[in-house]
N, C-alpha and C positions, 0 to 999 in steps of 0.2 A: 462469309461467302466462300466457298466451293472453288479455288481454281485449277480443279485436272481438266473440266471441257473447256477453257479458258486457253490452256496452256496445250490442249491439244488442236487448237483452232487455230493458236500461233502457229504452233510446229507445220500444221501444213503451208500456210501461207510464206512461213522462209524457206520453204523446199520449194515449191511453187517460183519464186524470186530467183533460186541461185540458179536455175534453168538461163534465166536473161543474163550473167553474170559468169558465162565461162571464160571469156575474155579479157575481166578486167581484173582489178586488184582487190577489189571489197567481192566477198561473195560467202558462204555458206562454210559454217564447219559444224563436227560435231568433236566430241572428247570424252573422257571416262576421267575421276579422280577420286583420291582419297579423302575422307571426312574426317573432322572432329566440331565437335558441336559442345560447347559449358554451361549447360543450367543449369539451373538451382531454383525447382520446383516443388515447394512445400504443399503438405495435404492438397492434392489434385482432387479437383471437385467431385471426379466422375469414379475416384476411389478412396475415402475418407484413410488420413494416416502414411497414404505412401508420397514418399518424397525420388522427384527423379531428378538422376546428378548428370553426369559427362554423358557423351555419347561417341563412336568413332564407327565409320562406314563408311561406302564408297559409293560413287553416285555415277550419271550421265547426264550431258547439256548438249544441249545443240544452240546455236547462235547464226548471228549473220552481221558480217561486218560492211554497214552501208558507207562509211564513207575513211578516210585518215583519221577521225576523231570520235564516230558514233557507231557502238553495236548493241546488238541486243541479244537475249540469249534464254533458253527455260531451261529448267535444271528439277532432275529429280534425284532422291536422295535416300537408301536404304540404312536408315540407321538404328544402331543397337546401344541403347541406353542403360545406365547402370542404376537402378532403384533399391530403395530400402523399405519395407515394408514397417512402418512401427509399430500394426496393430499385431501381424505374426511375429514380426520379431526379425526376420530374415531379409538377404541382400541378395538379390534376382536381375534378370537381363528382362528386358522389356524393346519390343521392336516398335519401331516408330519409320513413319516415311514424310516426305519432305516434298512438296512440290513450290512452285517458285519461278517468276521471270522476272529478269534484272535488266537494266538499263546500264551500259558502261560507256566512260567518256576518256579518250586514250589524249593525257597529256601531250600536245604540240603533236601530235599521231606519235608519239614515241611508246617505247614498251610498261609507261609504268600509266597508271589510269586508275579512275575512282570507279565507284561504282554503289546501285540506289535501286532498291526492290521491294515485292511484296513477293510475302512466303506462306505455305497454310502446311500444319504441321500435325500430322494425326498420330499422337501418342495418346494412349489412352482415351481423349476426348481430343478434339481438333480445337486448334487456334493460328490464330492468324497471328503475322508477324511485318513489320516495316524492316526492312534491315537497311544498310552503307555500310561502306568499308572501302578500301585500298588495294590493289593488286599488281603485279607486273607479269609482264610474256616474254620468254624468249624464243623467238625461232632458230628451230636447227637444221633445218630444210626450210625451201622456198615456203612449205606450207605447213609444215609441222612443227610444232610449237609446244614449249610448258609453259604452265602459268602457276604461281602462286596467289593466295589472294585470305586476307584477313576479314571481318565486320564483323559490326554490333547488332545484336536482333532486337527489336522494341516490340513486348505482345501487345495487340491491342484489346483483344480479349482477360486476359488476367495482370496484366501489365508486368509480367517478366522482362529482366532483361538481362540479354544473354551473347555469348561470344562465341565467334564461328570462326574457323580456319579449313583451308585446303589447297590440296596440292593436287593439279592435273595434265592431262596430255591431250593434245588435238590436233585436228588435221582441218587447215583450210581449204576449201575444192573453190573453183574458179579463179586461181591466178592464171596471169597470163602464159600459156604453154608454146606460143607460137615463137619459131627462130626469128632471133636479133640478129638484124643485118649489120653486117659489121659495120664502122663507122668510117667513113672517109676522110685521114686526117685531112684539117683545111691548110691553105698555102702560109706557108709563113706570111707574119705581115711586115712590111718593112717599119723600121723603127726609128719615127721624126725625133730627134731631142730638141724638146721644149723648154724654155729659162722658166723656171716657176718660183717667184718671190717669195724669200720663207717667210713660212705664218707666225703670225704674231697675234695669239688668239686676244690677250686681254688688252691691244692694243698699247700697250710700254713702253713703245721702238726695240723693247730687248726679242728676238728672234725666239718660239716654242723652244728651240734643241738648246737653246741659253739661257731660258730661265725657268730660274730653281722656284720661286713662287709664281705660279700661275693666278690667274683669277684675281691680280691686286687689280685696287678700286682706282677708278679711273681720275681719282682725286688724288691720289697718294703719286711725290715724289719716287723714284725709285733710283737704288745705285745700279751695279754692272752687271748684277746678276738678277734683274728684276724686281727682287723683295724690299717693300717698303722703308723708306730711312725717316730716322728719328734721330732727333736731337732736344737735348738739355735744356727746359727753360726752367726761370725763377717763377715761383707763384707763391702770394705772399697776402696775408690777411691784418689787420690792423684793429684795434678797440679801443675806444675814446667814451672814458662813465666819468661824468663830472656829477660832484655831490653839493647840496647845500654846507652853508659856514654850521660847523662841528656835529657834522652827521658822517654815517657810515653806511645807510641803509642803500641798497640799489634800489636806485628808479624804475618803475616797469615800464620808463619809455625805451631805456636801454636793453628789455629783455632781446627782442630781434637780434638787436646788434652782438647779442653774448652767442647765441643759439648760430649767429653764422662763426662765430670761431668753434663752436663746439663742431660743428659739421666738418668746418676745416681740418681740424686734428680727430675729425672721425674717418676721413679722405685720406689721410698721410697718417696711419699710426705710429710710426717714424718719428711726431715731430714732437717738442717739450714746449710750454710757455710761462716767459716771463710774467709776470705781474708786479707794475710797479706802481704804489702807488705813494700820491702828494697833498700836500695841504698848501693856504696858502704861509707868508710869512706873517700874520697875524696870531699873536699868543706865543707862548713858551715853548722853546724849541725841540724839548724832550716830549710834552706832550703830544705838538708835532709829529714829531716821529713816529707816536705809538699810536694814534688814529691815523696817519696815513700806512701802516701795516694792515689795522682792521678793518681799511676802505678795502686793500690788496684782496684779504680775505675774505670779503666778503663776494665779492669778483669771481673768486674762484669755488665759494660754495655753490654759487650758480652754474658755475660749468659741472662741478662734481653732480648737480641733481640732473644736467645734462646726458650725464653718462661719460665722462670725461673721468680717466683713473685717475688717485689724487698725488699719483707718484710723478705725473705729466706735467704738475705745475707748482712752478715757486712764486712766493709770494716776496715781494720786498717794502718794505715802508720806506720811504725815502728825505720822508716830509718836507721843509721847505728849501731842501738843497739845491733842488734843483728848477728853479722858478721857469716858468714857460713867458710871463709877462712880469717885468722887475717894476712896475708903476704899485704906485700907494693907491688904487683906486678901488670902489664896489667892482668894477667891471673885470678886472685885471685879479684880482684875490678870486672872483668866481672860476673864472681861466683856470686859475692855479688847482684851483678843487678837484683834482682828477684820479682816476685810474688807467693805467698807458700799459699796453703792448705791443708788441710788433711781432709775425710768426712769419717765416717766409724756407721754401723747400727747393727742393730741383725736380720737376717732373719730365718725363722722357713722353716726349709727345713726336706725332707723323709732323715731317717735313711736306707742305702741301704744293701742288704745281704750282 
């Protein structure tokens, strides 16, 4: 599609517009700038072989600034392209024009602003183009102004896609020209002093200008300076594997129970465990000893397939030295059938209101 009757139907209609706008702050400009344009257009349909590269030219816009945030603007473009011919062999200038109107959106009304268009570009054969890109304005008069401004072109006919820069100047018509009445300073006001309770935003009792941690929870103790207090407790885990008379094997009802010390000394890498284990006083006392080692051991291959280092645990046989129940009974010898340890740490935990 064709847009010069397009882009000349605009141009009157924002001439038209800044007529109602000599009064205020949005209204009518136009500008002149410099061009560079980067393609890289292989074998061009409309000339088999030649390839067109850069281009640099200068151009004219005219625009209208509706509002602190929204303007609009058509822009045409005389540009002189660099080609290579590969069927002659030679590197030639080649003229191309540019026409285009763009939509710009002026971040928070400030000087810097995006910007979103359609472009038809007649080098050789005409196509059409989507561009955005990025710009800023500065004013150096009430209405004169530079701008800078970078984008990407997307063809939508050969599907090029290409980089554009420029640098320009312009002149906004319709700000406000009529004299500012000077301002009448107003009466002093007299000045009540009011007691105002200091804040205390995380509610702490500690006063904002006194406390160093803000935002503690409304569950946490705090000292003088606000910041949450902690103190030292004991936390301590326990395992109790009792075996059949002259076995060593673990019971998989014990597994849970192994699986939460392993978690324990997976919580506190810190910490080492004993393993001690016993027989009853039933049989030869040397024997004793050396299956209540491979009850220990056995204890702790479990923790090892846990994930438990095997540096973290000692094993000890104890066998009937150290009796839990001294009765001659089945009931009391099964008692005694055990593996025993104890693991316990200091954790630093929040002291709580």
């Amino acid at each position: 599609m064709k847009l010069k009757s397009l882009t000349i139907a605009i141009a009157l209609a924002a001439t038209s517009a800044s007529t109602f706008a000599a009064d205020k702050e949005e209204g009518f400009y136009i500008g002149a700038f410099g061009d560079y344009y980067d393609a890289s257009w292989k074998n061009m349909r409309a000339q088999a072989g030649l390839d067109v590269n850069e281009s640099t030219g200068w151009g004219v816009e005219a625009g209208y600034r509706f509002s602190d945030y929204w303007s609009a603007r058509l822009e045409y473009a005389d540009m002189d392209f660099n080609a290579f011919d590969k069927v002659a062999g030679n590197r030639n200038s080649i003229d191309g024009e540019r026409y285009g109107i763009d939509a710009l959106y002026h971040l928070n009304g400030g000087p810097f602003y995006g910007l979103f268009g359609i472009k038809e570009m007649d080098v050789v054969d005409d196509n059409t183009f989507l561009n955005a890109g990025v710009g800023y304005q500065h004013f150096i008069t009430d209405g004169l102004f530079v701008n800078a401004e970078t984008a990407v072109y997307q063809g939508l006919d050969r599907g090029y896609t290409d980089v554009g820069a420029k640098i320009g100047i312009n002149y906004l018509f319709g700000q406000n020209s009529a004299p500012v009445e000077p301002v009448k300073p107003a009466p002093e006001p007299k000045v009540i002093e009011v007691a105002v309770a200091p804040t205390d935003s995380d509610n702490d009792n500690i006063p904002d200008a006194d406390d160093k941690c803000a935002n503690t929870p409304m569950t946490d103790a705090v000292d003088g300076t606000g910041c949450t207090l902690y103190e030292d407790k004991e936390v301590t885990v326990s395992l109790l594997v009792t075996f059949p008379n002259n076995a060593s094997a673990v019971s998989t009802q014990y597994l849970n129970d192994i699986e939460k010390v392993s978690a324990f000394l997976k919580e506190y890498p810190d910490t080492t465990v004993l393993l001690e284990g016993h027989t009853s006083s039933v049989g030869k006392a040397t024997y004793n000893k050396w299956l209540s080692k491979k009850r220990a051991d056995a204890v702790a291959k479990q923790l090892v397939s846990d994930g438990i280092a095997k540096d973290r645990i000692t094993t000890v046989g104890l066998g009937e030295e150290r009796l839990k129940n001294d009765a001659n009974t089945k009931a009391a010898n099964a008692e005694n059938r055990r593996v025993e340890a104890h693991i316990k740490t200091i954790k630093n935990v929040k002291v709580l209101r």
